[in-house]
N, C-alpha and C positions, 0 to 999 in steps of 0.2 A: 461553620465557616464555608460560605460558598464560591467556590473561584471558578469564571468561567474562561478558560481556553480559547482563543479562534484560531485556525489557519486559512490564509486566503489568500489572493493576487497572485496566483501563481499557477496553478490547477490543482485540481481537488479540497477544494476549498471545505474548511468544516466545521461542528462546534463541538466541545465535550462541556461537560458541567460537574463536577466534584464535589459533595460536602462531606470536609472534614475525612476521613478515609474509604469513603465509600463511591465510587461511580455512578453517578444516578442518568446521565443519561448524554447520548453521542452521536450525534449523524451526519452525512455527508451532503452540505446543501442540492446537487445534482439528482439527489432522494424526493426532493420536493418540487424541483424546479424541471428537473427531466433533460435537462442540460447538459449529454456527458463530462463529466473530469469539472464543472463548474467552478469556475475560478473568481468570482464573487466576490462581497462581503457575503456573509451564508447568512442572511437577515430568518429566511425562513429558520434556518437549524437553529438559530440563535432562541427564537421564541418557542421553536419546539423545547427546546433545553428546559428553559425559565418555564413552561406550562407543564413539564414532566413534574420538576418540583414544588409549581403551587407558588411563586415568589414573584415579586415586580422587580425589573434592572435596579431598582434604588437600593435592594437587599443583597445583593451581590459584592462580598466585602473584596474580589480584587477581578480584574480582566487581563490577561495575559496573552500577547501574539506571541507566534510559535518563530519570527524572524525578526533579526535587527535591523531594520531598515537605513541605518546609518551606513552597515559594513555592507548590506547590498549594493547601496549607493556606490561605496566605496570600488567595489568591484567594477562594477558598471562604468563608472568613470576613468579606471586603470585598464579595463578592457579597451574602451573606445581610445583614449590617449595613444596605447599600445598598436592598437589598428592605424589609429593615423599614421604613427610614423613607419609603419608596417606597408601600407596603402594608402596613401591620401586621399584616392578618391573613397576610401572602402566609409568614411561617416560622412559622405553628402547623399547616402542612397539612404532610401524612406525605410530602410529595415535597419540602418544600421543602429548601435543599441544608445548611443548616445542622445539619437533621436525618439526613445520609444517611451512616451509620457507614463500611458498607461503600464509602463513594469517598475519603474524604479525614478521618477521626476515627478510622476503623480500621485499617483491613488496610495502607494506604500510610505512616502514622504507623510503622506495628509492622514495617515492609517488614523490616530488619536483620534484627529476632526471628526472625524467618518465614525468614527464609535461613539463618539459625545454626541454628536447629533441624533445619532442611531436609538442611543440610552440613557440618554438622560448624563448623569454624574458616574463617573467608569469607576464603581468601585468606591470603598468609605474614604480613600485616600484624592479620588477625582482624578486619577494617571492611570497613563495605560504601562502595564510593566511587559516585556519584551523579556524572549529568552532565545538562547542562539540556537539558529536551525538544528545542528545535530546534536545540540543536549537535547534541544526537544525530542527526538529520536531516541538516542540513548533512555530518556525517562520514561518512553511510551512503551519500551521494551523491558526495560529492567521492574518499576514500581510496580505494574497491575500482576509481573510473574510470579510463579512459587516457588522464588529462591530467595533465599538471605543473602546472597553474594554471589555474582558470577560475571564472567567476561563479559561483553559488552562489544557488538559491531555493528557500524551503521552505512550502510554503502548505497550512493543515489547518483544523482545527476549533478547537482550543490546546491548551497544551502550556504549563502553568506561570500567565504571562502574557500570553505571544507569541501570536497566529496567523497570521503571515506577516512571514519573515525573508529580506533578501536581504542576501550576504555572498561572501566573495571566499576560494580557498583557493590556496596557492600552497606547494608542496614539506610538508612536513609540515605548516602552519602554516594556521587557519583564522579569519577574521573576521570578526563580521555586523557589516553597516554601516549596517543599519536597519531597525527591525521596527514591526511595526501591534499593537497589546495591546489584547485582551480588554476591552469584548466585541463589539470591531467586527473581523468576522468573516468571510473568504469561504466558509472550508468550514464556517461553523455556517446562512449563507445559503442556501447551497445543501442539508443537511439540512433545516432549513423547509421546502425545496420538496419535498422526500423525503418528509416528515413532512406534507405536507399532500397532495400527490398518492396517500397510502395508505401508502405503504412503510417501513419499518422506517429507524431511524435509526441510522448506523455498521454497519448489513446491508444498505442498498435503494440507498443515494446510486449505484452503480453501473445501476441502472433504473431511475432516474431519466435517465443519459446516454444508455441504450440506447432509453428510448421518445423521446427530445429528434427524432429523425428525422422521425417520426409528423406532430410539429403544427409550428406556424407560428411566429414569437415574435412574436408580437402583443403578447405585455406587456411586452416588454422595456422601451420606453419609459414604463408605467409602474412597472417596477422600480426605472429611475434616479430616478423624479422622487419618487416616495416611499418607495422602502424603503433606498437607497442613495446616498450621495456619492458621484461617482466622481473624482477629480483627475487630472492629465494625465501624474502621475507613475506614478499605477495603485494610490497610495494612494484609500483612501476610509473612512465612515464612514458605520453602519447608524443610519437613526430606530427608536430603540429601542420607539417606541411601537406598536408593531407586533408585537411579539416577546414570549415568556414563560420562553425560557432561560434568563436573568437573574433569574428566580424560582426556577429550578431546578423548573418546573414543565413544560407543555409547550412547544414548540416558536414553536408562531405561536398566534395570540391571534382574538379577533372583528372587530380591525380590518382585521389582516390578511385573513380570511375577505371580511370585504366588500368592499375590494378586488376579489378576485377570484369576487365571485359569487353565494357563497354559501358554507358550511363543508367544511369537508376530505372529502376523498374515505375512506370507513370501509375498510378495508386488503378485504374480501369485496363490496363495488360492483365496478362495469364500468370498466373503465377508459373516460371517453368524452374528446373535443375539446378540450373543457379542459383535461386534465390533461396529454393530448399539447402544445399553443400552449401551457402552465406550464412543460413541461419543457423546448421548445425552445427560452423567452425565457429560464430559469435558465440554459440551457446556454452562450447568444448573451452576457449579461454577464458570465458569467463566464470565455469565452475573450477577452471586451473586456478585461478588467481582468489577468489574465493576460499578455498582450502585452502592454498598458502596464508592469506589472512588468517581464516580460521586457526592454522596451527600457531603461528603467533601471536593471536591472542591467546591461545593456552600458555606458552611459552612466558610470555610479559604479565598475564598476571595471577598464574596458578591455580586460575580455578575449576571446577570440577563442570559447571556448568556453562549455556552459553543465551545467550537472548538477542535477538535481533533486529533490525529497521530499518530504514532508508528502503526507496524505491525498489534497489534490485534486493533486496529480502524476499519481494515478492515472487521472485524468483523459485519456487517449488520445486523446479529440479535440482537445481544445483544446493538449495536447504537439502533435499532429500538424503546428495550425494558425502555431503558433509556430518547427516548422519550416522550412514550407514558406514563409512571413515572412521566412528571412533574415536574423534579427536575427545570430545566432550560426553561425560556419563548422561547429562540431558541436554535437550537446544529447546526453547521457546519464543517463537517469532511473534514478534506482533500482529496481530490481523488484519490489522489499518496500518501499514508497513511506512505504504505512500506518506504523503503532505499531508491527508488527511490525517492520520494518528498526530501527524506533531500540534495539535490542539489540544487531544488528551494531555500528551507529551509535557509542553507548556504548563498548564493545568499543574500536573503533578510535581514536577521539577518546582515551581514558585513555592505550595507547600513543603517539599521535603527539603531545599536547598536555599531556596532563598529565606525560607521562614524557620529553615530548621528543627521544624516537627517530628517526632518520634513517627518511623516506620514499623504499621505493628508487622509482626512475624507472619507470613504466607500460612495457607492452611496445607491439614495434611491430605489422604489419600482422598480424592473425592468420590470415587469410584472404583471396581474390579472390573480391570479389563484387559484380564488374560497377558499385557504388557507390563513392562515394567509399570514399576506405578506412575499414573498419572494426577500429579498432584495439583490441589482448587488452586486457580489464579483469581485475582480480584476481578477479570472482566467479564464474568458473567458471562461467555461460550463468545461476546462479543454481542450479545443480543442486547443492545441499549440502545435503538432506535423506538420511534413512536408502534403503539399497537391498536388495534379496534376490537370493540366487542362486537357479540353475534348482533346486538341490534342496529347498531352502525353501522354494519355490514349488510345486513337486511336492508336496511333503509336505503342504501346507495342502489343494491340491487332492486329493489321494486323502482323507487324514482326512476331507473332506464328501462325498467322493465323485462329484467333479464331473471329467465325461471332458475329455481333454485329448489336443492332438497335440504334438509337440517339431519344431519346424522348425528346419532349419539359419541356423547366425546371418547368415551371408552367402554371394552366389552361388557365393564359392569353394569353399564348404562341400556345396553342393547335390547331393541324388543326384540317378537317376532316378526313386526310390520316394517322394523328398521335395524340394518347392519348399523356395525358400530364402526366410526371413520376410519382406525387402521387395516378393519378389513376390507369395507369397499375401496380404500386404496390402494390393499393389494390384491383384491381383486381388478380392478381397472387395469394395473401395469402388466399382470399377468395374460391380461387380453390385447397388453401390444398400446395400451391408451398413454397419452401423453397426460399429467396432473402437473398446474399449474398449484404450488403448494404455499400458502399464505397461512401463516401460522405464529400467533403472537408480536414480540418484539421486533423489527425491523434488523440487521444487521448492521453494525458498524466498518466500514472496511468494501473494498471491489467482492469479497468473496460471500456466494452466496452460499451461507450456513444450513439452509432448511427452512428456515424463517419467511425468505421470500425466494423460493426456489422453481426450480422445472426436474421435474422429476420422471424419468422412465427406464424402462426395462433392459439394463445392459446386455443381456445375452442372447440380444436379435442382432445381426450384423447388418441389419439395415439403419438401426434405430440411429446412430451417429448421423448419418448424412441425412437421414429425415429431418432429426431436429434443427439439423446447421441450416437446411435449404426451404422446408417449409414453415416450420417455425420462429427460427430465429433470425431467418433470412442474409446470413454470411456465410464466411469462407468455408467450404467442404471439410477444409482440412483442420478446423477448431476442434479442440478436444473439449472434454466433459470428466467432473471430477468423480471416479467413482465412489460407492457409502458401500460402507458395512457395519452390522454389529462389532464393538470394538474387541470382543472377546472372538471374532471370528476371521480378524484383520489377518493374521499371518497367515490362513490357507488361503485366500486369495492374492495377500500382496508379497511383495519382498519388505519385511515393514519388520523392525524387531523394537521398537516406541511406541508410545500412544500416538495418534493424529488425530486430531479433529477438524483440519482444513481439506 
């Protein structure tokens, strides 16, 4: 049975493809297209899917979007209502959301059309079946894990009406036990601070985490006291008076401004003081409020472990700090956290819940790795994008004309005349060289696994600002993920889990 997944009209647009219990293949249209965050139909990921496994759209027994376009609707139109009588003028201006075709009166209304036309017949049934944004979430986190049963939390920006859902999934069967709706928000909170420290909104919230090092959280106490409730449940509730997305306008407002200062940082200013002590008091309540989730969901639904999704999952510090808390004997986040996982998401939820297929059992230990055990998940390290061989690769290379050496894949392989590729790779890093590392599978998800990586020498204190400034050509102050052998993870990190992110 093949059911393909999309998510899209929103950013991070993507496709997964499923047959039967197996993951056969998942990519993020933005991969093809070069478009960051692309928010699409993902036509290219779609065909990549359907040429992973060799089938034409007519053998695809169902098609599933990861959002309900009715209850978006629905919202959209309860927002702008709510605005008018709020501001009368706030829906005659061309941003306001009443007016916005392209998010919730177009292209998400006409989703079905757009895939009929796209593929022919949607599925043996000829409908498109829809799942709601944060079960999508919750599935993309719970089914591909290796657990039989565990909590369940999904924390984003929204998704319908929801922005944060904690819920409990046990053998096929998934449950939310309780969610926070629209428009009290962590991960719309945390864009403010994205959108007011300069950067890009559903593009920057990740530098946003990475400058939080930098400054101090000085504000955080005034974050609780006026722009957030917090409850001891880890529920809470934003003073809307401060805020403009509710206008479908911008972000944060001139209360908010004064607050902190003065007006936002113009995306082409200096990053100075401020906007480091903003990022690291965002960062400070919102691993507060996270943990408080975290602890209840242990609390509500007893189990041992935990799995995660929604946009701020992506969040790596505040995942880290909830490890190392104890709340949970393991946590496994999804890799494709974002909009993009709720494809798989979808995907998986219609088999196990809509169709009620037996969930087989997780595998056991897949690996020693010196950590607790780390045990097999069904997604494959996340490696389910498209890959090339050495001659298509060759081929691309000679057609530009760019020289090239072939090294043996491994030291068994090795001549005299040629190293074998992990060691002229480590020989190269060793000399301070930057390796652009293309290897297999593509990754599924913003994180880059190995797969299609940049890889250099951590223990030169130059090598960060090289890569940010000549290489990668951004902020100074972007971090980089560091790797280790995993049996050698705890002398370099504070880490007492496996990781693989």
């Amino acid at each position: 049975m093949y059911i393909l997944g999309i998510s899209a009209l929103y950013h991070d647009s993507a496709a997964a493809l499923i047959n039967d219990d197996e993951i056969l293949a998942a990519a993020q249209e933005e991969r093809f297209t070069r478009i960051k965050a692309d928010r699409r139909i993902p036509v290219n990921a779609i065909g990549y899917c359907l040429r992973e496994a060799g089938i034409a759209p007519a053998q695809l027994d169902a098609v599933i979007y990861y959002d309900d376009p009715v209850l978006t609707l629905d919202r959209t139109v309860c927002n702008a209502r709510a605005a008018s009588a709020e501001d009368p003028e706030a829906v005659q201006g061309a941003d306001a959301p009443i007016q916005s075709p392209g998010s919730a009166f177009g292209e998400k209304m006409w989703i079905e059309k757009i895939l009929r036309d796209l593929l022919g017949r949607i599925g043996k049934d000829d409908r498109l079946h829809v799942c709601r944004h944060h079960i999508s979430h919750a599935a993309s986190a719970f089914y591909p894990s290796p657990f039989e049963e565990a909590a369940i939390l999904t924390v984003d920006g929204v998704g319908e009406w929801d922005t944060t859902a904690i819920g409990v999934g046990e053998g096929s069967d998934i449950r939310l036990l309780r969610t926070i709706g629209y428009p009290h928000s962590l991960g719309l909170l945390y864009s403010a601070f994205t959108y007011f420290c300069g950067f890009r909104v559903n593009y920057g919230d990740y530098k946003l985490m990475g400058l939080a090092p930098y400054g101090e959280p000085v504000y955080a106490d005034l974050i609780r006291s006026k722009l957030i409730d917090i409850k001891d449940d880890g529920s809470f509730r934003l003073d809307l008076d401060y805020f403009d997305y509710q206008y479908g306008r911008a972000m944060t407002n001139d209360a908010f401004a004064a607050l902190f200062g003065g007006p936002r940082r113009a995306p082409e200013d200096t990053i100075t003081k401020r906007e480091m002590d903003i990022a690291a008091s965002a960062q400070a309540v919102t691993e507060e409020i996270m943990i408080k989730l975290a602890r209840t969901a242990r609390g509500l639904t007893g189990k041992r472990q935990l799995v995660m999704a929604g946009g701020v999952a992506l969040n790596c510090v505040a995942n880290g700090l909830i490890a190392r808390e104890g709340i949970f004997d393991d946590i496994w986040v999804q890799p494709a956290a974002g909009d993009a996982g709720g494809a798989l998401g979808a995907a998986l939820a219609y088999r196990y819940m809509e169709l009620g297929m037996p969930r087989p059992k997780p595998g056991n230990s897949s690996q020693e790795t010196g950590c607790p055990v780390a045990k097999a998940d069904s997604q494959k390290g996340s490696l389910l994008g498209p890959s090339f061989s050495t001659e298509e690769i060759c081929g691309f290379l000679d057609g530009i004309g760019a020289p090239y050496h072939i090294c043996p894949a491994g030291p068994s392989e090795r001549t005299p005349e040629k190293e074998s590729l992990p060691r002229t790779a480590a020989r190269l890093l060793a000399d301070q060289k930057v390796i652009g590392l293309f290897h297999g599978r593509m990754e599924y998800g913003p994180r880059a696994l190995g797969a299609r990586s940049i890889i250099a020498d951590p223990r030169s204190d130059k090598m960060q600002s090289h890569l940010n400034l000549s290489i990668k050509y951004r902020e100074s102050f972007r971090p980089f993920a560091p790797a280790a052998l995993a049996e050698k993870a705890g002398e370099y990190f504070d880490i007492s889990c496996f990781s693989d992110d």
